[in-house]
C-alpha positions in Angstrom: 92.6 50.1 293.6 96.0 48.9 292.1 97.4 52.4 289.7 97.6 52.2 286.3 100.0 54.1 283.7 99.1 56.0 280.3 100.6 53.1 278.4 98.1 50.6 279.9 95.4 52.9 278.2 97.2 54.2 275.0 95.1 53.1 271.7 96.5 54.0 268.3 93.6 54.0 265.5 95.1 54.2 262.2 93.2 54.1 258.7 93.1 56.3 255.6 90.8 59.0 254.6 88.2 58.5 252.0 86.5 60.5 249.5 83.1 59.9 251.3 84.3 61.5 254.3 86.2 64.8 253.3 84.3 68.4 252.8 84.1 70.8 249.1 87.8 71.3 249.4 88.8 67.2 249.7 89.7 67.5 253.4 88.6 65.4 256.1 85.3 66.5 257.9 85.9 68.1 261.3 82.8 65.9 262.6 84.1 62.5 260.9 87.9 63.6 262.9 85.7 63.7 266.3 84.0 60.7 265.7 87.4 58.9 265.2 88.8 60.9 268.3 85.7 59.7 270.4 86.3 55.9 269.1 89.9 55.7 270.3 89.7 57.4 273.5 86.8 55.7 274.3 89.1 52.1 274.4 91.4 54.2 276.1 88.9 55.1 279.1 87.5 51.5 278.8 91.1 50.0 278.8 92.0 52.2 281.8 88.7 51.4 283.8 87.8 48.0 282.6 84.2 49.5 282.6 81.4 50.8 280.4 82.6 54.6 279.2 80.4 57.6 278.1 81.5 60.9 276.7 81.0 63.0 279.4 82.8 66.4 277.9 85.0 67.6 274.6 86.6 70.1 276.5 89.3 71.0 274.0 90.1 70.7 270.2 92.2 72.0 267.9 92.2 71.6 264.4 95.4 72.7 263.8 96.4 71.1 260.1 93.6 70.2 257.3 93.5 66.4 256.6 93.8 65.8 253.2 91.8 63.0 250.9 94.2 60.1 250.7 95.9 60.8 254.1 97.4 58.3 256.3 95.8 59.1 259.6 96.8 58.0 263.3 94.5 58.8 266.5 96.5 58.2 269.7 94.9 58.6 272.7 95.8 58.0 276.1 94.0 58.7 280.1 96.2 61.3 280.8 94.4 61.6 284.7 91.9 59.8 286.4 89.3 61.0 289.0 86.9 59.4 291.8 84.5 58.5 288.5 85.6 60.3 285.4 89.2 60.3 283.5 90.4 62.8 281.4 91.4 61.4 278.0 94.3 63.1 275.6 94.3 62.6 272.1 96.9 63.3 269.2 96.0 63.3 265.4 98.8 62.4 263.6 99.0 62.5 259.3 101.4 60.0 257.7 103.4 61.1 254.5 102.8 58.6 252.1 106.6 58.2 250.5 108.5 59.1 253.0 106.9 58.0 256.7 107.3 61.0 258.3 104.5 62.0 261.1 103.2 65.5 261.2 100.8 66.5 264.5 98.0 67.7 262.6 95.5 68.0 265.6 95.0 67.6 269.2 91.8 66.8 271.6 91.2 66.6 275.3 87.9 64.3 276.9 86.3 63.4 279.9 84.8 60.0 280.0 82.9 58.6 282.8 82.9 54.9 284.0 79.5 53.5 284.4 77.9 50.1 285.5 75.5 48.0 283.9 73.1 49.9 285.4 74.6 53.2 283.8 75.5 54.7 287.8 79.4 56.2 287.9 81.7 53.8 289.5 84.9 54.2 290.5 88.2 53.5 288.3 92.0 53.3 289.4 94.3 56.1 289.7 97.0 56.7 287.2 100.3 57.0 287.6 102.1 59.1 285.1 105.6 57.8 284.1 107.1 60.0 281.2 107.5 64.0 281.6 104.8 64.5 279.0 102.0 61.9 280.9 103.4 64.1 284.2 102.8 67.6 282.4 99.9 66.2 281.1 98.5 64.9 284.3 98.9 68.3 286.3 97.6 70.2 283.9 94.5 68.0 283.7 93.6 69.4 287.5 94.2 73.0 286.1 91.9 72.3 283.3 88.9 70.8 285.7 89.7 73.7 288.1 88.9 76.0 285.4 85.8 74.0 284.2 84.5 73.7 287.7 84.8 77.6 288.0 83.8 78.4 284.7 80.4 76.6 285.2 79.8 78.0 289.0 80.5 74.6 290.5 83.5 75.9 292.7 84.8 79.3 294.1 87.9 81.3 292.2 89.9 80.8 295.8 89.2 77.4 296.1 90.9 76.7 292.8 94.2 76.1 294.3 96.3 74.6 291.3 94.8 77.7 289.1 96.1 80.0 292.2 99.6 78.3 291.9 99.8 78.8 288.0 99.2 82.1 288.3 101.2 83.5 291.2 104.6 81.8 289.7 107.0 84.7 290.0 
């Protein structure tokens, strides 16, 4: 299969938050952020492996900044590595000022989607070839990360976890 790059991926949701989807204190509800999060980098998984996608794992988020009622709000999210079957998905949550345009960071999440036939089996998607130093930092770190998921959950041995080794003996 032909590589693909990040950018081939990247989908940018933007939209505004309403008063039917903040909490008591007028911020956006964590659960509504994930939902959006889920939306984008599902196109992002799809646009990557031109294939059905399903949530496989949200193996990190951070809710870093509250989302106000009224916000401007931007969900970028982008394949940041791909696997044999499953892509790891990184996603930015970005709040718009109003008057001036300036973008704040306001939260960040990392999925794994899956690629599935019509039948729902895994099937294989392309590789990814990271061009920018964040898509490269973000693409080795991505084998760090399912190192440590793969140990974490007893599905491979501390020693094999070679990239984890390699982290940690840096002098």
């Amino acid at each position: 299969m032909t590589p693909k790059t990040p950018s081939e991926s990247r989908t940018t949701m933007t939209d505004m938050v309403l008063p039917s989807e903040t909490n008591a204190l007028q911020n956006l509800f964590g659960g509504e952020l994930l939902a959006r999060m889920d939306r984008a980098a599902s196109i992002a998984a799809g646009r990557h492996s031109r294939r059905i996608t399903v949530t496989a794992s949200v193996n990190h988020v951070a809710f870093n900044l509250a989302v106000p009622l009224g916000s401007v709000v931007t969900v970028e999210a982008a394949v940041s590595r791909a696997y044999t079957t499953s892509m790891e998905v990184y996603i930015d949550v970005w709040i718009e000022d109003r008057y001036n345009g300036k973008r704040t960071k306001a939260n960040e999440a990392i999925y794994t989607f899956v690629a599935v036939d019509e039948t729902g089996k895994p099937t294989e998607v392309p590789p990814l070839q990271p061009e920018t130093d964040l898509e490269k930092e973000r693409y080795a770190g991505a084998l760090r990360r399912k190192q440590l998921s793969l140990v974490l959950a007893g599905k491979m041995k501390p020693n094999e976890a070679t990239e984890l080794k390699a982290l940690f003996m840096q002098g």
